[in-house]
N, C-alpha and C positions, 0 to 999 in steps of 0.2 A: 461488435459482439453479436454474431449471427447465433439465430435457432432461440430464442430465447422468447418465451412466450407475449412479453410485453411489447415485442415489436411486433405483432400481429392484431393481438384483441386490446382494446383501450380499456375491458373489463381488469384484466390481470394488470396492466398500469396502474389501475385504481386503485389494486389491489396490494401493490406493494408501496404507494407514495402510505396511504393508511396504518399501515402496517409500520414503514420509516417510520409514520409521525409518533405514533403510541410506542415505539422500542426510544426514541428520541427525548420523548417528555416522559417514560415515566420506565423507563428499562425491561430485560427479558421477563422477567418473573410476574409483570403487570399486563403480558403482552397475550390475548384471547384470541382466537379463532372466533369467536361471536362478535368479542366488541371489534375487530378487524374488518367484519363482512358488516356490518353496521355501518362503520365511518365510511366503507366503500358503497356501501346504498347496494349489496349484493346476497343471496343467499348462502349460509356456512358453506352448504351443498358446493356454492359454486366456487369458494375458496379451494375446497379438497380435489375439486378439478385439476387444475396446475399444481397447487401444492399439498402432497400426502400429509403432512402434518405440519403445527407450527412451527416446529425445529429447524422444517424444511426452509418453512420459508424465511426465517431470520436468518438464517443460514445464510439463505439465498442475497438475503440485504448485504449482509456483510459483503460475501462473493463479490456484488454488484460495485460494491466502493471501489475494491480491489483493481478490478477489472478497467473500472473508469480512469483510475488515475493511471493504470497501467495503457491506458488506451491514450488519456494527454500526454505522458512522457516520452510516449512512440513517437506523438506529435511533435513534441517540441524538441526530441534527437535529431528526426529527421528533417527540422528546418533549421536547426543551428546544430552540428556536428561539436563546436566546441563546449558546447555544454557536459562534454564525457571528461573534461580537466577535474581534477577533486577539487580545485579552489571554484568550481562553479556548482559541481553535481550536488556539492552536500550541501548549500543555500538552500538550493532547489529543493532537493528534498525536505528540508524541514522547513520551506515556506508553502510547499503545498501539498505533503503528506497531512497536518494538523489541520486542511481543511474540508479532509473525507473523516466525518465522524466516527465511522464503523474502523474505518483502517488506523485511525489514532487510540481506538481502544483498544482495539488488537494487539499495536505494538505498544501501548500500557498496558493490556492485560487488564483493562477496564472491567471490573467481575461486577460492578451494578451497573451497568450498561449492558454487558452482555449474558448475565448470568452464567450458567451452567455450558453455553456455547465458549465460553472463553477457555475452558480446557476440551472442548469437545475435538474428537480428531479431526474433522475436516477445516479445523479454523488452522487448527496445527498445519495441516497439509495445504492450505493456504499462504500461510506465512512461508512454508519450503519450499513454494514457488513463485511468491511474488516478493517474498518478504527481503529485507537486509543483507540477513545473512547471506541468500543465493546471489544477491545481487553483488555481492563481495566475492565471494570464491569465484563468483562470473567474469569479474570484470577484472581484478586486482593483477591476474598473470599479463593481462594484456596491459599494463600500468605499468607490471615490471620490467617488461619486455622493451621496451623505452626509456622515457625520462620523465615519467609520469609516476612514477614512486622508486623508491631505490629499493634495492633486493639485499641487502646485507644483514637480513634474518628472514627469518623462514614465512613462508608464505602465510602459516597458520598462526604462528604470532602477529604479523603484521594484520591480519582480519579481525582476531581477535579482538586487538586494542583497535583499531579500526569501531569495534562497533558498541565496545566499550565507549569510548568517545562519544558516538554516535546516540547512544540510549542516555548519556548524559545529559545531552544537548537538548533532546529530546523531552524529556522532562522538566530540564530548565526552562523552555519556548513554552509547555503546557503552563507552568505557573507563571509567567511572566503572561499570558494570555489574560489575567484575571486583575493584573498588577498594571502600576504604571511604569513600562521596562523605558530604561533611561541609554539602552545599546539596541546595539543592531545584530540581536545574538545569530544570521543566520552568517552574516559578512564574518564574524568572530569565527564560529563556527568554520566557514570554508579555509581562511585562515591558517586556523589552527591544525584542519588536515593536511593542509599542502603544508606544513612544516615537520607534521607526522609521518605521512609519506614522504617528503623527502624530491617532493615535484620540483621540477626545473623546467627550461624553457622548451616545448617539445615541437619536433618537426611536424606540420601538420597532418601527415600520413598517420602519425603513431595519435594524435587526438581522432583523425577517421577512422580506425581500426579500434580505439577505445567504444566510440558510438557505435561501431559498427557488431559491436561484442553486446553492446547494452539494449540494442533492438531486440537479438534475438533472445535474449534475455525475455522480455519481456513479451514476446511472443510467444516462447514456450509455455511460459509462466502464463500466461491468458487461454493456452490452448489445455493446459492442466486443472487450472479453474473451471473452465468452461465444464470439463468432462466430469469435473466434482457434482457440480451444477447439474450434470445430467445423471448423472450416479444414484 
């Protein structure tokens, strides 16, 4: 994540782990520009430095979740290419999308966590580039095009319920987070796609050509971000 002021000044690091902790324990609407440059040991002054306003910089927290996991998933394509199978990708995702705070309220639309940023448009603009859905219209033609999902309805119904599914699961793994869950809802979960999709056993070209669809994915989608971020 280049150009990003926290990889320079350990002030603006300060600046934002503070800023996490106060949107974390007590959400947007409690979140100040004074108590912010306080817990950071910094003057307001030097908050409006880097960031023009609080909006910005929550904003920017969210951005940063985003970003991060978009930046482990790159990692973890590019060292295991078979992770782009649907009976592996959608575990993955919901065993370590629910452990970026800001990116698990986002895709619940957490509104006392995030306040007034959870319809704000650059969360929105956000979620169309790193979120779900892009990552389904990204990936699913190169599923079809193989034997990684069958094509015997249309691309856009198959996304749809795709993510339908998806925001189930999703929900279900948030309250089982607080409960004592007696499955294994991510295993269930991959499962139940590779029998929605319709996945069969695929030549390993068509699983490198799926990772190979889900990197750029996610490099676009980070270089989108990033330009929010500078925006």
């Amino acid at each position: 994540m280049p150009g990003l002021p926290e990889h320079s000044s350990d002030t603006a690091a300060r600046i934002l782990a503070a800023a996490s902790d106060l949107l974390l324990r007590r959400g947007e609407r409690a979140v100040t520009i004074a108590e912010v440059a306080q817990r950071a040991k910094v003057g307001k002054g030097t908050v409006y430095l880097y960031w023009a306003s609080r909006t910005d910089l929550i904003f920017g927290l969210i951005a940063r979740d985003f970003l991060a996991l978009a930046e482990e998933f790159t990692r973890k394509f590019s060292a295991d290419p078979d992770l782009a199978r649907p009976s592996r990708l959608f575990p993955e995702l919901l065993r370590t999308a629910p452990g970026r705070p800001f990116v698990r309220a986002v895709l619940l639309e957490d509104e006392d966590l995030l306040g007034v940023l959870a319809a704000d448009p650059r969360s929105k603009a956000i979620t169309d580039a790193l979120g779900p859905e892009k990552l389904m219209m990204a990936v699913l033609p190169s599923w079809r095009a193989g034997s990684l999902a069958s094509d015997d309805w249309t691309l856009e119904d198959q996304a749809y319920a795709v993510l339908a599914v998806f925001r189930g699961f999703l929900f279900s793994h948030e309250l089982e987070a607080d409960g004592d869950a007696q499955v294994d809802t991510p295993e269930i979960f991959g499962r139940s796609m590779a029998a929605v999709l319709g996945e069969k056993r695929a030549a390993p070209g068509e699983v490198t050509a799926a990772s190979e669809t889900i990197i750029r994915y996610l490099e676009e989608g980070t270089d989108l971000v990033l330009s929010k971020i500078a925006s």
